[in-house]
N, C-alpha and C positions, 0 to 999 in steps of 0.2 A: 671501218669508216674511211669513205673517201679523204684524199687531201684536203680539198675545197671544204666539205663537211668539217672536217677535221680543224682547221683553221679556224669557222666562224664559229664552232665551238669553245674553240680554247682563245679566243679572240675575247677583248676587254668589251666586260659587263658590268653594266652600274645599275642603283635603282632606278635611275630614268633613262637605261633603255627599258626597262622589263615595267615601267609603272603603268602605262597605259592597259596592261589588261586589268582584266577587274576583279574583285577581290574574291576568293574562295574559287581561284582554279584549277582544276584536277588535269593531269599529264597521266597518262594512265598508260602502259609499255606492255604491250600485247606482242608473241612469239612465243615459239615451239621453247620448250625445256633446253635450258642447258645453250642461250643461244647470248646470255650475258645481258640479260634485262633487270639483273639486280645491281651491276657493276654499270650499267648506264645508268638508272635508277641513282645510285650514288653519286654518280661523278655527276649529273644534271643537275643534284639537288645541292652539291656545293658550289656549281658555278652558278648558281641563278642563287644563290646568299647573298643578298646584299644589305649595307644600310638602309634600312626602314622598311625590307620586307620579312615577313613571318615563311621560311619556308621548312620542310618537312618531308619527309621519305614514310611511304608507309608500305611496309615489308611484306612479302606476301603470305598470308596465313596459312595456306595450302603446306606450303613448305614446314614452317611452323608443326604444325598439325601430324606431317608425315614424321619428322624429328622425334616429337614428344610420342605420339603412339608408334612406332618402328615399322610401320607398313604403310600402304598409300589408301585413302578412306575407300569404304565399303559406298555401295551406289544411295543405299537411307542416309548415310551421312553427308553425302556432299551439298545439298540443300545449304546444309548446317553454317560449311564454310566457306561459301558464294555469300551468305545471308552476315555473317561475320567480315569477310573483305569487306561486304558492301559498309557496313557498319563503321570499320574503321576508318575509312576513307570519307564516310558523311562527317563524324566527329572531328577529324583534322579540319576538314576544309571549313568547318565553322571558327575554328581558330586561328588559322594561317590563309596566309596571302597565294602564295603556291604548294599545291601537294602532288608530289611526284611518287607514283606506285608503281612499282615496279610489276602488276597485274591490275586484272582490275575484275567482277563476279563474273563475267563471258568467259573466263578463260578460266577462274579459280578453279 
């Protein structure tokens, strides 16, 4: 991350700078594997915390998925969890103010 980048990142954030967007909206962090879209994903969704918004990280399933079965999904499967990110990310944004995912099903 550039300096400049870098600064109005780590630069003071309140709920009214971030109120005017509107409510139930998705950030969604699209790149190559391995390129720190879970560690941006993180660090986004604690500086955009603030008093009186609802915000939320939602992890990528893919990942998940490779974890729990110890290989990366067969071509029948991946439907499955595209159709599952997707899901997780409609559920959050019905309850929070900000959701920051670290993918999003184009990329699951």
């Amino acid at each position: 991350m550039g300096r400049e980048a870098r600064a109005a990142f780590h630069g003071p954030m309140s709920a009214q700078a971030v109120s005017p967007m509107a409510r139930g909206v998705v950030i969604a962090l699209v790149g190559a594997e391995s390129t720190g879209k879970t560690t941006l994903a993180r660090d986004l969704a604690e500086r955009l915390d603030a008093p009186g918004l609802r915000v939320v990280r939602v992890d990528e399933y893919l990942r998940e998925f490779c974890l729990r079965e110890g290989r990366t999904p067969r071509r029948d499967e991946q439907r499955a969890i595209a159709e599952e990110q997707t899901r997780r990310i409609a559920e959050a944004v019905r309850t929070h103010d900000i959701v920051v995912a670290d993918t999003s099903a184009a990329t699951a």
